[in-house]
Structure formats: structure tokens, C-alpha cells
N, C-alpha and C positions, 0 to 999 in steps of 0.2 A: 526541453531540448537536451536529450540523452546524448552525451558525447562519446564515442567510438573508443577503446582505450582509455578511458578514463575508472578507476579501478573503483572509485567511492560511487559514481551512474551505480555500474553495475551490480554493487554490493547491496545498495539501495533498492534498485529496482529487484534483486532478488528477494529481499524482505518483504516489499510489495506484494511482488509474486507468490510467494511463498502465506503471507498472512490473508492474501485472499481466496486461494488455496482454499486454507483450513476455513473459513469464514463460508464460502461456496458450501465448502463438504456437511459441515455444522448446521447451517440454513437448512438443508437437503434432507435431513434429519431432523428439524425440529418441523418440519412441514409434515412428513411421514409420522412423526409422534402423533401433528396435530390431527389427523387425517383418520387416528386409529384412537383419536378419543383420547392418548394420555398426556399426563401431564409430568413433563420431566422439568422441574426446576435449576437441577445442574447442568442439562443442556442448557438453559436459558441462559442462566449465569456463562457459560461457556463461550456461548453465541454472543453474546455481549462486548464478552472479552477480545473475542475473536474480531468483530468489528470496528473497539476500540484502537484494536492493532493495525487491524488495516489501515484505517483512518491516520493512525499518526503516520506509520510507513511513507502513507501517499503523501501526507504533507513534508515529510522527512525529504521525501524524492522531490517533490518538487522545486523545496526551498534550494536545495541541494544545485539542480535545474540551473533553478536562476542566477543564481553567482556565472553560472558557463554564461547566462546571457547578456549578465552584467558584465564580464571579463569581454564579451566579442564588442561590446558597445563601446566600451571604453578603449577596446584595440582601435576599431572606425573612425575614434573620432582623433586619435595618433595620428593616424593617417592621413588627415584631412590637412 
């Protein structure tokens, strides 16, 4: 749950964004190496990396997420 204005979403979700990006582009190129027979090792390494990023990013964002969900729950039950 991405909150409107809220500047750390954003920031996050732009890492997100942004490392899957490179992660997509990376992939795209190790498929085309694979495709022409070579073998590029530093792509691999790279590609790795690249998905290690994205990974934590999305858990970044989402952890990030739920504090907003834990904050509206705990408004709900104020209210109650």
C-alpha cells in the first residue's frame, strides 16, 4: 500500500524501479550472449547482482509498505 506523498514509498519504489530496470536490461543480454553460443562470466556476475538488488529493493518497499498498514490499523482501532 504505496501512500500518495509519502517521500520514503516513493524513494523506494524508485530503487525498485530503477533495479529492475537494470536487472530486465541485464537478463536481455545474457539471453542474446546465450543465444550466440558465448559465454560472458561478468555478465553473469552482474546479472546476479542486479537481481540481488532488486530483491532486497522489493523487500525494502514492501517492509517500508506495511508500517503505512500498520499505522491505518492502529488509527481503526482509535476510532473504534
Amino acid at each position: 500500500m504505496r501512500v500518495r506523498g509519502c517521500e520514503e514509498c516513493e524513494r523506494l519504489w524508485r530503487e525498485y524501479r530503477d533495479a529492475t530496470f537494470k536487472y530486465v536490461k541485464l537478463d536481455g543480454q545474457a539471453k542474446m550472449a546465450e543465444m550466440r553460443c558465448e559465454v560472458d562470466n561478468t555478465l553473469q556476475t552482474e546479472l546476479a547482482d542486479a537481481r540481488i538488488r532488486r530483491d532486497i529493493a522489493l523487500r525494502q518497499s514492501n517492509q517500508h509498505e506495511a508500517t503505512h498498514v500498520s499505522q491505518a490499523m492502529a488509527a481503526g482501532q482509535n476510532e473504534a
